[in-house]
Structure formats: structure tokens, C-alpha cells
N, CA, C and O atoms as CSV, one atom per row, in Angstrom:
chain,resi,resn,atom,element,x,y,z
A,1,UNK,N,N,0.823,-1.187,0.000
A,1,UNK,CA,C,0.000,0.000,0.000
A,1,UNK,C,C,0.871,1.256,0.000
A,1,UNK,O,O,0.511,2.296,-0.553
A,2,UNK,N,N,2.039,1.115,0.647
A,2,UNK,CA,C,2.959,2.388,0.776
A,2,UNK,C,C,3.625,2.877,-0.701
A,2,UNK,O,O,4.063,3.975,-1.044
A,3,UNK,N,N,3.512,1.575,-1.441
A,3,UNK,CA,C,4.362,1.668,-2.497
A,3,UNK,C,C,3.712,2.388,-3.453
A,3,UNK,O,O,4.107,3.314,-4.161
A,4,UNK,N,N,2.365,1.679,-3.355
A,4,UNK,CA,C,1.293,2.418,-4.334
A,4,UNK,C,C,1.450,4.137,-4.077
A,4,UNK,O,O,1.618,4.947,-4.988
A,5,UNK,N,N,1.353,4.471,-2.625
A,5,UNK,CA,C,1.225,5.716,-2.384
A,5,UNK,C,C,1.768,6.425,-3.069
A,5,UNK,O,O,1.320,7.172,-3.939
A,6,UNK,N,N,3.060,6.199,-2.638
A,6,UNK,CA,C,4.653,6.473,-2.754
A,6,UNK,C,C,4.518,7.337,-4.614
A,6,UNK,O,O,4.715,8.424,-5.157
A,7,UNK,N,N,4.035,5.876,-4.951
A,7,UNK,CA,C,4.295,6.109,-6.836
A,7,UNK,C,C,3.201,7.366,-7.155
A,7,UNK,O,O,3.540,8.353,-7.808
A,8,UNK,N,N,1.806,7.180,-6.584
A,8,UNK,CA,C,0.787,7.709,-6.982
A,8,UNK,C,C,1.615,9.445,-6.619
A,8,UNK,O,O,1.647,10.114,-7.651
A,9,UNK,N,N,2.075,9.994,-5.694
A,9,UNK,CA,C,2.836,11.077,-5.157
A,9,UNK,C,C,3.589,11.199,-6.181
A,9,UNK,O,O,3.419,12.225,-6.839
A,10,UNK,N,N,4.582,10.279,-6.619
A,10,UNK,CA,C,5.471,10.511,-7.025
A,10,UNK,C,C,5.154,11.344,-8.937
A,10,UNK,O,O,5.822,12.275,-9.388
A,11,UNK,N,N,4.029,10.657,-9.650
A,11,UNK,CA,C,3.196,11.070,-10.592
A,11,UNK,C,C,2.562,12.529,-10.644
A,11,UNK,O,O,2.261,13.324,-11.535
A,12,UNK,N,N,2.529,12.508,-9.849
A,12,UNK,CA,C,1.427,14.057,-9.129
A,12,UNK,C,C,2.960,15.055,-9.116
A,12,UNK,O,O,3.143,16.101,-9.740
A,13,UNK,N,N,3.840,14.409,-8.289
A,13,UNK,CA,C,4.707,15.720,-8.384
A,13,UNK,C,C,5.388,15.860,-9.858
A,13,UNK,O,O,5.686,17.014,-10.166
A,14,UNK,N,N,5.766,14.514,-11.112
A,14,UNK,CA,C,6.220,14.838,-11.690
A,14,UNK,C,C,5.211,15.616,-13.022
A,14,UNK,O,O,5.697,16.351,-13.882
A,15,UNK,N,N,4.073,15.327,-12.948
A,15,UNK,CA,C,2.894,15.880,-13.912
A,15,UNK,C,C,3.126,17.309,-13.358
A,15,UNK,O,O,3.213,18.158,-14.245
A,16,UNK,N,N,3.262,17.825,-11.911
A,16,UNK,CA,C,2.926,19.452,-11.933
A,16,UNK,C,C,4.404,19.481,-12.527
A,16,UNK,O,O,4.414,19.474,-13.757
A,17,UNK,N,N,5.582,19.511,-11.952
A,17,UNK,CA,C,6.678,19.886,-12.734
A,17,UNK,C,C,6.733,20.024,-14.416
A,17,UNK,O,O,7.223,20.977,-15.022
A,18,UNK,N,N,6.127,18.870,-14.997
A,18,UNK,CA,C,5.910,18.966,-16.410
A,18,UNK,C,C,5.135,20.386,-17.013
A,18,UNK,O,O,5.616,21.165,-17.836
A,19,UNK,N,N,3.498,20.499,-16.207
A,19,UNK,CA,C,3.007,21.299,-16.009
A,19,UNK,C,C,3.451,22.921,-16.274
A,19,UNK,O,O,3.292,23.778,-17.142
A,20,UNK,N,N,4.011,22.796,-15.153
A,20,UNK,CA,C,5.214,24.578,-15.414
A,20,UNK,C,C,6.131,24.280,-15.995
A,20,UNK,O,O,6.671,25.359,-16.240
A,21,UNK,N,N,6.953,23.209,-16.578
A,21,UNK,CA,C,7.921,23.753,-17.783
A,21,UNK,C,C,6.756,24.088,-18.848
A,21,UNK,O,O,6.656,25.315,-18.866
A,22,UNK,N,N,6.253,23.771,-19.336
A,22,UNK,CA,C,5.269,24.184,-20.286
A,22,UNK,C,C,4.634,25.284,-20.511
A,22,UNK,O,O,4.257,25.720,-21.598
A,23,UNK,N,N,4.466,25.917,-19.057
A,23,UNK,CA,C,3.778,27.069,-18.738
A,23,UNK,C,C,4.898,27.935,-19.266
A,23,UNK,O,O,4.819,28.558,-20.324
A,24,UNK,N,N,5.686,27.935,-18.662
A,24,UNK,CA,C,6.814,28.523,-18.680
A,24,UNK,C,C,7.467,28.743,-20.344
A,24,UNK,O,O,7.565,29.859,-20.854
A,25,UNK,N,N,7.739,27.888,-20.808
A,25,UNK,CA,C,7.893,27.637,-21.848
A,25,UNK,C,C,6.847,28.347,-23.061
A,25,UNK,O,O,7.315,29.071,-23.940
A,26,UNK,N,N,5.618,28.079,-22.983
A,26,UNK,CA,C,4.325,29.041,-23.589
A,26,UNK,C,C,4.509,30.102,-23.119
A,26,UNK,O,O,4.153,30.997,-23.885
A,27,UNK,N,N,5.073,30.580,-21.814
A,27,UNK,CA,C,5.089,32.081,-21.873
A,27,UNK,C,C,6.889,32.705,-22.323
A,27,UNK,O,O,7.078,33.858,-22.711
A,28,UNK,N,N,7.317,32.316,-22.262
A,28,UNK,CA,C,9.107,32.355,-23.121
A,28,UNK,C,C,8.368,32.483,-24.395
A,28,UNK,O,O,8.300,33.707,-24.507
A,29,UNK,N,N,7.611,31.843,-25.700
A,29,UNK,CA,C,7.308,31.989,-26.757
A,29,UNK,C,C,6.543,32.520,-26.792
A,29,UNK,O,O,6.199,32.392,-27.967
A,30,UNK,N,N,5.722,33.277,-26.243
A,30,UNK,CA,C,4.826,34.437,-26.412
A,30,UNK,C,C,5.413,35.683,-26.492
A,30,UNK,O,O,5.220,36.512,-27.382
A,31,UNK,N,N,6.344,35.818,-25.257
A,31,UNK,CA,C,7.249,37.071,-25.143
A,31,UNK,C,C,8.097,37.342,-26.551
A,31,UNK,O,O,8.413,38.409,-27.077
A,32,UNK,N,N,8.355,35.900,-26.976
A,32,UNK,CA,C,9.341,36.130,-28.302
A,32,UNK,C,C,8.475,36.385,-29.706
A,32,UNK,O,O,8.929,36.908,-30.724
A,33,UNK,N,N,7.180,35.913,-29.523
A,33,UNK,CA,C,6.500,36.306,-30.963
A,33,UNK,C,C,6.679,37.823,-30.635
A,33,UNK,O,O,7.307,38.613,-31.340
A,34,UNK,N,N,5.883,38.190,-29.179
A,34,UNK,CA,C,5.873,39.506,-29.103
A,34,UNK,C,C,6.738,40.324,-29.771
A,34,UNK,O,O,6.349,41.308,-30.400
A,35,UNK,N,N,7.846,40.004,-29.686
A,35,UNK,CA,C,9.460,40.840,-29.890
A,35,UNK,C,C,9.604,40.923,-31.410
A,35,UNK,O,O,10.188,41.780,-32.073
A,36,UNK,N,N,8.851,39.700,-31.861
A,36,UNK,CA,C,8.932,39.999,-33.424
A,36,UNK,C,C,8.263,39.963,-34.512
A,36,UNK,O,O,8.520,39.934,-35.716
A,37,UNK,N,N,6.677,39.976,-33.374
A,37,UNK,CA,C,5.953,41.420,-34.039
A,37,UNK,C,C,6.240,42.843,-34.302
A,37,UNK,O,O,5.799,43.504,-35.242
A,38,UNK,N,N,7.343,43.392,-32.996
A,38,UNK,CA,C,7.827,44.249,-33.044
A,38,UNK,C,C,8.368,44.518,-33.752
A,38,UNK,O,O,8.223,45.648,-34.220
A,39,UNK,N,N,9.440,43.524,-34.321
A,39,UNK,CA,C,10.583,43.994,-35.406
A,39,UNK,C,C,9.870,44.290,-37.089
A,39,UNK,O,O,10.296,44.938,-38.045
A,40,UNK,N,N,8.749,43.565,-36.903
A,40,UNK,CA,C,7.534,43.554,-38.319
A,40,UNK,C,C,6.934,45.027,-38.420
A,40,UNK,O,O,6.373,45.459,-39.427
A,41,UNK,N,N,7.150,45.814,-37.116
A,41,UNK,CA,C,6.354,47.182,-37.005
A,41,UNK,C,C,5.027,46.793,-36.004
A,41,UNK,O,O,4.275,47.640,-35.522
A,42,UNK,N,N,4.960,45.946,-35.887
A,42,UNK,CA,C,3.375,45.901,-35.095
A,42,UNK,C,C,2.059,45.926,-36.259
A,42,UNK,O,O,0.881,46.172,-35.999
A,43,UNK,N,N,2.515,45.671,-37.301
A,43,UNK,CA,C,1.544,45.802,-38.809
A,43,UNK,C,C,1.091,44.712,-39.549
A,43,UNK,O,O,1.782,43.694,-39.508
A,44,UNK,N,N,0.026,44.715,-40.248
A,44,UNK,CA,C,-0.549,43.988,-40.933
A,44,UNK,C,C,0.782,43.845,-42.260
A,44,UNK,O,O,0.840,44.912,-42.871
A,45,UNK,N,N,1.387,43.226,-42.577
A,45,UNK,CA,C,2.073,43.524,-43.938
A,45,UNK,C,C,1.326,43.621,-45.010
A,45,UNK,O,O,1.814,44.221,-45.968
A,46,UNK,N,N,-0.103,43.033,-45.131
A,46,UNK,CA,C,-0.741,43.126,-46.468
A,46,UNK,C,C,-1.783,44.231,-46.447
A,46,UNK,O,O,-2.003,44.757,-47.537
A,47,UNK,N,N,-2.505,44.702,-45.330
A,47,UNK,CA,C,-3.286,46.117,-45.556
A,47,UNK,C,C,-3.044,46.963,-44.579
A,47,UNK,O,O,-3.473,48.108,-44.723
A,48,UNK,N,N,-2.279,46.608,-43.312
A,48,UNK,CA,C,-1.382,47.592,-42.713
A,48,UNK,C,C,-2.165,48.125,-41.386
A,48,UNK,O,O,-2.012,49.181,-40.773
A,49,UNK,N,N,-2.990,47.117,-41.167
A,49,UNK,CA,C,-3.976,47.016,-39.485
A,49,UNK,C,C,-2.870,46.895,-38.985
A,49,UNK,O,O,-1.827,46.305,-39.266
A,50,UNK,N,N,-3.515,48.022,-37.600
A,50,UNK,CA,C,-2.155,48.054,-36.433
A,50,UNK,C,C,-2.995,48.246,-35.687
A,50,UNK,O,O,-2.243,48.104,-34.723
A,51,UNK,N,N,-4.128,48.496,-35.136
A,51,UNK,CA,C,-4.825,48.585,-34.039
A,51,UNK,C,C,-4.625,47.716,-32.940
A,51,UNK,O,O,-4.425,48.240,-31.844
A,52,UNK,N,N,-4.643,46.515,-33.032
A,52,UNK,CA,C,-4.492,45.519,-31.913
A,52,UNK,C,C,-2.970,44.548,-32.387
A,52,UNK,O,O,-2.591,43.833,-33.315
A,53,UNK,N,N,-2.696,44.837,-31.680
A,53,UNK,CA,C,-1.322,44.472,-32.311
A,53,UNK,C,C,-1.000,42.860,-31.916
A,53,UNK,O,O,-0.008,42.206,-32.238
A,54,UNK,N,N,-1.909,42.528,-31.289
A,54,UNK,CA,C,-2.068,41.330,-30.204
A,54,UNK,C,C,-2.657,40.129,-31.068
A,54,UNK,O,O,-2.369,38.933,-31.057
A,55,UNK,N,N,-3.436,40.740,-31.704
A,55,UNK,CA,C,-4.045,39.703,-33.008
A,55,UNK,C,C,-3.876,39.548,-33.795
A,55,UNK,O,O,-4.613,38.805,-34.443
A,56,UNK,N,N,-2.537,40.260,-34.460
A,56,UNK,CA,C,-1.430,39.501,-35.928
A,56,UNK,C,C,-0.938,38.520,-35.487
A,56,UNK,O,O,-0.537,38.167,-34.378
A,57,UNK,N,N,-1.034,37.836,-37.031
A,57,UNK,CA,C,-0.318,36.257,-36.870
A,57,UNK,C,C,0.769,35.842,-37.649
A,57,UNK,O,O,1.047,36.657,-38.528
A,58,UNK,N,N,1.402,34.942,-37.621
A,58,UNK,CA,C,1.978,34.485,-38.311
A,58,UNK,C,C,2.015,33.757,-39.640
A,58,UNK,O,O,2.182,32.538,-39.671
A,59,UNK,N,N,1.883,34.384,-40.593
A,59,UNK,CA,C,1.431,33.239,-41.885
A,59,UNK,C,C,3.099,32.754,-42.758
A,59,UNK,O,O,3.742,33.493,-43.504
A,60,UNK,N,N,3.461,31.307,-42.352
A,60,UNK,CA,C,4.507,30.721,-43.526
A,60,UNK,C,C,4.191,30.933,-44.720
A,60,UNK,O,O,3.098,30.586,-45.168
A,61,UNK,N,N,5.386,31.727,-45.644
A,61,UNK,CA,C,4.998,31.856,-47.071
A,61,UNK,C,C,5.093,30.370,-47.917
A,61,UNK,O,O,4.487,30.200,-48.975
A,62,UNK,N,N,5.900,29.385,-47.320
A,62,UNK,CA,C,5.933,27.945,-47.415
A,62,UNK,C,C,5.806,27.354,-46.450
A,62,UNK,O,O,6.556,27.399,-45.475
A,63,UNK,N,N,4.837,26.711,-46.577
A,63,UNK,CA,C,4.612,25.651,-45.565
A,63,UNK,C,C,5.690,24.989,-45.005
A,63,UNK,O,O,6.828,25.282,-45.372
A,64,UNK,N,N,5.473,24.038,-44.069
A,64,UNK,CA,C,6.866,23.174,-43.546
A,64,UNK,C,C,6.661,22.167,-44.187
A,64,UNK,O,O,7.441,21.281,-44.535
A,65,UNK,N,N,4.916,22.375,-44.458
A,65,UNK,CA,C,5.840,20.219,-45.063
A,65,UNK,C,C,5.802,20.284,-46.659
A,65,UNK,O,O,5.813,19.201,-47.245
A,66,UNK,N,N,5.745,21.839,-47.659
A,66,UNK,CA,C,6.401,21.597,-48.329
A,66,UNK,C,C,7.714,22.292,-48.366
A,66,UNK,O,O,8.375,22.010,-49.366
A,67,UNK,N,N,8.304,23.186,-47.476
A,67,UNK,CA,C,9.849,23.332,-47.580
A,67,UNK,C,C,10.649,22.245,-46.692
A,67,UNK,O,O,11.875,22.351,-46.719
A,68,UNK,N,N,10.194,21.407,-46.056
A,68,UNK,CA,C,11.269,20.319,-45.570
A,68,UNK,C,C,11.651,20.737,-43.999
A,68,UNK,O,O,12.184,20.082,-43.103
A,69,UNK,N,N,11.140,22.137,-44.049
A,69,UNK,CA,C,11.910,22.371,-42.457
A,69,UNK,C,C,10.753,21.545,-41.101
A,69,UNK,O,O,9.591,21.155,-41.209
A,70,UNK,N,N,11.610,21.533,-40.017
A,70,UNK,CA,C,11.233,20.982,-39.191
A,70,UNK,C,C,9.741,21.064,-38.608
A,70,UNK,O,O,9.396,22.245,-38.590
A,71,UNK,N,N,8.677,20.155,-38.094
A,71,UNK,CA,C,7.784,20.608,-37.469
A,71,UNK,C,C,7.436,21.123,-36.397
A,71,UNK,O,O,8.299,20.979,-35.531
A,72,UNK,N,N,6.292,21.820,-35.973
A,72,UNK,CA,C,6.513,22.858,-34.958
A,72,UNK,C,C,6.660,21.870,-33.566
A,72,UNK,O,O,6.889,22.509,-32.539
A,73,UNK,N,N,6.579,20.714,-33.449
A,73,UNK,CA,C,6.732,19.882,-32.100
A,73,UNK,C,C,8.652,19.797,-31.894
A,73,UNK,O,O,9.281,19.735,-30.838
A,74,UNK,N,N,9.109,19.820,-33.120
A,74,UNK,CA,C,10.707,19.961,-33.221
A,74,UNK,C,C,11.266,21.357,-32.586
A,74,UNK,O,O,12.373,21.618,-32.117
A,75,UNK,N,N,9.969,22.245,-32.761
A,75,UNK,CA,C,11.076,23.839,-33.069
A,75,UNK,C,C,10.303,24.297,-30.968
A,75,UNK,O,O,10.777,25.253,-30.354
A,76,UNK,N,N,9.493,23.643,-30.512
A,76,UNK,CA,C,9.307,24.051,-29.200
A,76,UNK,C,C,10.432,24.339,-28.398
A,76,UNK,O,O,10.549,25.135,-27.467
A,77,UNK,N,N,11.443,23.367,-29.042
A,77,UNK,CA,C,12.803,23.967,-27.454
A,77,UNK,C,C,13.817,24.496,-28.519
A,77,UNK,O,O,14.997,24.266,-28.254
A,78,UNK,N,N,13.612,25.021,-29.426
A,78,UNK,CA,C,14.577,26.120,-30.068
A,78,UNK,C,C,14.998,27.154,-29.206
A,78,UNK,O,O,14.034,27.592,-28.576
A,79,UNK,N,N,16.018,27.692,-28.942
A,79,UNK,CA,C,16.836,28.958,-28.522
A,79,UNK,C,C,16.271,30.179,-29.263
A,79,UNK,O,O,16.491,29.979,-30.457
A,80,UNK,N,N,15.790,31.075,-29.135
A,80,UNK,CA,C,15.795,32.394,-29.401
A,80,UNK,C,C,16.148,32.658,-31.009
A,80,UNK,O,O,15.402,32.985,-31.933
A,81,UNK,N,N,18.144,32.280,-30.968
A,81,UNK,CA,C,17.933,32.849,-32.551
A,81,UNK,C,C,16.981,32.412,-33.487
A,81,UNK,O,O,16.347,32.957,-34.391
A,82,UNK,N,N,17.105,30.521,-32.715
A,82,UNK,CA,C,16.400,29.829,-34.098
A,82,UNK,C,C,15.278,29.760,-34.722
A,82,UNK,O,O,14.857,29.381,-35.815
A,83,UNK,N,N,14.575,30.593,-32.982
A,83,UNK,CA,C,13.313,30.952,-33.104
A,83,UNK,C,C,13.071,32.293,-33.954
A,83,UNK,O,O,12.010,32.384,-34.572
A,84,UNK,N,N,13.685,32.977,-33.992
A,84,UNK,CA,C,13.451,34.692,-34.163
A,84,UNK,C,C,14.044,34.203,-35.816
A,84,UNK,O,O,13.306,34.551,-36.737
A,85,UNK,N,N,15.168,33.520,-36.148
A,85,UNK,CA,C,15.491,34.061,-37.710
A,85,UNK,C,C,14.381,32.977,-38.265
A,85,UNK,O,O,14.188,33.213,-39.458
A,86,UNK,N,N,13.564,31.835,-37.789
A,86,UNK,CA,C,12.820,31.303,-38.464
A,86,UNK,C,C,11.473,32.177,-39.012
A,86,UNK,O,O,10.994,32.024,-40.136
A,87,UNK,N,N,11.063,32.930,-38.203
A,87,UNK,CA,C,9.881,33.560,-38.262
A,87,UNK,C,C,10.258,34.994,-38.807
A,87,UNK,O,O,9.395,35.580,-39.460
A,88,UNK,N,N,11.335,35.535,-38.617
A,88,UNK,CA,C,12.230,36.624,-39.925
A,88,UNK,C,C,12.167,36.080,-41.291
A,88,UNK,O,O,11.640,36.746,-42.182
A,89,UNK,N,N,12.693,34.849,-41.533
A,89,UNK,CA,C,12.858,34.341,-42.807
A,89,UNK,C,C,11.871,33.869,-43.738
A,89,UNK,O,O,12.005,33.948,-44.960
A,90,UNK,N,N,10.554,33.217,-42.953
A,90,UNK,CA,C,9.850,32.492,-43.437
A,90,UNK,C,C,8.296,32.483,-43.395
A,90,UNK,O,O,7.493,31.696,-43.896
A,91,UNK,N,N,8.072,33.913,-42.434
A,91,UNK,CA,C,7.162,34.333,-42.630
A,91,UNK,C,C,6.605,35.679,-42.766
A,91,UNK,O,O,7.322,36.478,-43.367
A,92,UNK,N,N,5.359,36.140,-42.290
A,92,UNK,CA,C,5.575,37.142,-42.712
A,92,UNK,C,C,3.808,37.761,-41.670
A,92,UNK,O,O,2.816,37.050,-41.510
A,93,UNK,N,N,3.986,39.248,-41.154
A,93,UNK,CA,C,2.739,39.285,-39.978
A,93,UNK,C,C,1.620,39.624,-40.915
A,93,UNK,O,O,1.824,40.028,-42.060
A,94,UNK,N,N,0.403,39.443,-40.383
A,94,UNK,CA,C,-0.497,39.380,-41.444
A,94,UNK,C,C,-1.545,39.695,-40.242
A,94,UNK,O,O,-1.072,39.509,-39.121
A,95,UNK,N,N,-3.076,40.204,-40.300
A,95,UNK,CA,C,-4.025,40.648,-39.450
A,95,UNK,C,C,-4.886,39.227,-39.854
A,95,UNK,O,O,-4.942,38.650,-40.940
A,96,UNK,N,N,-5.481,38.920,-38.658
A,96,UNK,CA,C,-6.563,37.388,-39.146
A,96,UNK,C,C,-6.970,37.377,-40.470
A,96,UNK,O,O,-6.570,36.447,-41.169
A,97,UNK,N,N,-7.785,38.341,-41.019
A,97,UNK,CA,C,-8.559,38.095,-42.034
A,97,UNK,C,C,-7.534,38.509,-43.348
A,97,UNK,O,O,-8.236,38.941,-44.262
A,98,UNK,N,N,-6.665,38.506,-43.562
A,98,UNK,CA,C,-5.630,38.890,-44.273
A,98,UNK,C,C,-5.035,37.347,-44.585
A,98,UNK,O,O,-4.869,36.874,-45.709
A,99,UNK,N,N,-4.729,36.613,-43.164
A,99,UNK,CA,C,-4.272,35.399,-43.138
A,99,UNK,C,C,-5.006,34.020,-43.301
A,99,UNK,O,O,-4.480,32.909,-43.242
A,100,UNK,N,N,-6.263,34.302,-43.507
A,100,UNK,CA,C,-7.690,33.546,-44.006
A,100,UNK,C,C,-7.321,33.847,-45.147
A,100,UNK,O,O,-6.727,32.927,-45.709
A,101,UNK,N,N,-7.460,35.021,-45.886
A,101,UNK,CA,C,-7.096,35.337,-47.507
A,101,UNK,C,C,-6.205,34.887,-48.041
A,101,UNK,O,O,-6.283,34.543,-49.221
A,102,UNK,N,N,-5.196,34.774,-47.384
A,102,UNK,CA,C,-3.853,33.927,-48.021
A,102,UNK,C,C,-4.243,32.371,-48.116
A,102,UNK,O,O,-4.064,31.630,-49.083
A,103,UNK,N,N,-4.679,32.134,-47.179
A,103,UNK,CA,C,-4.376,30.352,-46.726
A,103,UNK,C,C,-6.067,29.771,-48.443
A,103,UNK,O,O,-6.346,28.734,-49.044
A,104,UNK,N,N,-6.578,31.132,-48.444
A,104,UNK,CA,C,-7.805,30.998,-49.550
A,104,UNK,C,C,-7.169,30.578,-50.888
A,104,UNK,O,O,-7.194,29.526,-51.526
A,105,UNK,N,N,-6.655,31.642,-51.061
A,105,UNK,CA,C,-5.726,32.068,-52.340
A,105,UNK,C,C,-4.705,30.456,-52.452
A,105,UNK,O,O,-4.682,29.711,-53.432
A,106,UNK,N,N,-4.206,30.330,-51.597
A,106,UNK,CA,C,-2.903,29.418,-51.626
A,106,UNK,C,C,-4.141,28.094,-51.829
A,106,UNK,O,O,-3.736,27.333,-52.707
A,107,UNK,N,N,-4.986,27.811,-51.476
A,107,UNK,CA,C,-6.261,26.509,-51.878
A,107,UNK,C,C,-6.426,26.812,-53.460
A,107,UNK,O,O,-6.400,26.109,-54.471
A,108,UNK,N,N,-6.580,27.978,-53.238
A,108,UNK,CA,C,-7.320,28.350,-54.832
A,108,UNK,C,C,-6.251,27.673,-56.145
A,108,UNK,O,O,-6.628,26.916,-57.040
A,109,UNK,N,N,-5.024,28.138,-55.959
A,109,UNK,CA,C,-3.639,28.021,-56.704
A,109,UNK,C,C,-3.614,26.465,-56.809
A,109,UNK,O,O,-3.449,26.048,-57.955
A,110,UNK,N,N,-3.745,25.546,-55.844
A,110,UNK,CA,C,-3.353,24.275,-55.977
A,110,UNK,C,C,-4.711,23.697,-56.368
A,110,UNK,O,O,-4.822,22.480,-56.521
A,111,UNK,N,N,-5.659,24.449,-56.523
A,111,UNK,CA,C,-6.571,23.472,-57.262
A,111,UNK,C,C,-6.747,24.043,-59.093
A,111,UNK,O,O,-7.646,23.591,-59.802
A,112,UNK,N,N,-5.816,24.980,-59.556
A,112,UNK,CA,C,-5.993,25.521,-60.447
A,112,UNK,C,C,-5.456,24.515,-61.774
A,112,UNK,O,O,-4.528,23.745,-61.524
A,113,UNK,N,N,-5.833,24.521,-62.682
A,113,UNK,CA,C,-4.982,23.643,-63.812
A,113,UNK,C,C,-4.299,24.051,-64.604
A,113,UNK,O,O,-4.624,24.862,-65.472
A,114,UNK,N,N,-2.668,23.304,-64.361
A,114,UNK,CA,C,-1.693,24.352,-65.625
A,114,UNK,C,C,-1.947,23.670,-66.825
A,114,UNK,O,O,-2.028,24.395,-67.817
A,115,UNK,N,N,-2.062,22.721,-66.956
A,115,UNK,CA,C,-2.592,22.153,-68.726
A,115,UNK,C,C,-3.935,21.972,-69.122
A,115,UNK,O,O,-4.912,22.195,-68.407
A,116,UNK,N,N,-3.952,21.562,-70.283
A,116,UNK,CA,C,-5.296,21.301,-70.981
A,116,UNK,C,C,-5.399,19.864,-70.562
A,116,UNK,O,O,-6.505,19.447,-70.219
A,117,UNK,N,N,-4.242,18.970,-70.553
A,117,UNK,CA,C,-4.398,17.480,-69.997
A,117,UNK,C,C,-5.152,17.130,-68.648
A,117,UNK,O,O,-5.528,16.044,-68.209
A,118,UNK,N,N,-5.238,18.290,-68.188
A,118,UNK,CA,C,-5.606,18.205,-66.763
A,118,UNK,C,C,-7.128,17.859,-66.429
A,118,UNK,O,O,-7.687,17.543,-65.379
A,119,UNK,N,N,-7.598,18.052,-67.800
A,119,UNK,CA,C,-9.073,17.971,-67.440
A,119,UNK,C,C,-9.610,16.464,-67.744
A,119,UNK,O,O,-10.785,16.170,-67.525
């Protein structure tokens, strides 16, 4: 019975520890989008909303799984640079409905037909 205890304790303390690295961790990557929203201007890049600066997002101009780079469960314990030049390089800030328009457009393109064979 002690043993059971013992383990059942022992679960509980390591789930909260897990718990706050995570927390912790979600708030480390919040602070850092923050920082580079900043470096974007705090702006919509495509119609230039700045009002809430809190609700630009991030839109990849290539996807990851078609440029090859890593997925976002890989890039969670990235360091700073790798975090900051990924989202410098590869994307770009956009206001919600700006970033609905893209992700539209980018559907639209891959269902479009470049030949006459296509039909």
C-alpha cells in the first residue's frame, strides 16, 4: 500500500513539474512572438492594421511540409535565434482576415490547372 502511495505522489509531483515547464515555456514563446511582431512594425504587412497588435499572426509563405523544415513539435525547445530568424525568414505578420485570404488564395492556386491534360 505504501508503495502504491509512494508512486501515486510521485506522478502528481512529476505531472505538476511537467506542467510549469510548459507554462513557462508558452510564456518564453509568447514574449518572443511579441518581440517579433515588433521587429515587423506591429503591422498587418498586407493592408497595414495596427490597431491591436495582439491579433497579428503568423502566416509561412511555405509551408513546412512543403519546404522540408522541421515541425513545430521539433522547433518548441529552439533557442531564441532559431526561433526569431525562423519567423524573420519564413514568414511574414499578417491581421486574421488577411491570413484567411492567403491560406484561400494558396487553396485556390493548388486546385488551379496548368494544362489542358488536366481535365
Amino acid at each position: 500500500m505504501e508503495k502504491h502511495q509512494s508512486n501515486t505522489q510521485q506522478t502528481k509531483k512529476t505531472s505538476s513539474r511537467r506542467q510549469k515547464q510548459n507554462e513557462s515555456r508558452n510564456q518564453r514563446r509568447r514574449l518572443w512572438k511579441n518581440a517579433i511582431k515588433a521587429v515587423f512594425g506591429d503591422k498587418c504587412q498586407d493592408c497595414g492594421y495596427d490597431k491591436h497588435w495582439e491579433i497579428l499572426e503568423f502566416h509561412h509563405v511555405i509551408p513546412r511540409k512543403i519546404s522540408g523544415r522541421p515541425p513545430l513539435t521539433v522547433t518548441q525547445d529552439w533557442q531564441w535565434e532559431q526561433f526569431r530568424d525562423e519567423h524573420l525568414e519564413h514568414c511574414v505578420l499578417v491581421c486574421p482576415t488577411c491570413h484567411k485570404e492567403r491560406h484561400i488564395n494558396d487553396e485556390h492556386k493548388s486546385l488551379q490547372f496548368t494544362d489542358e491534360a488536366d481535365f
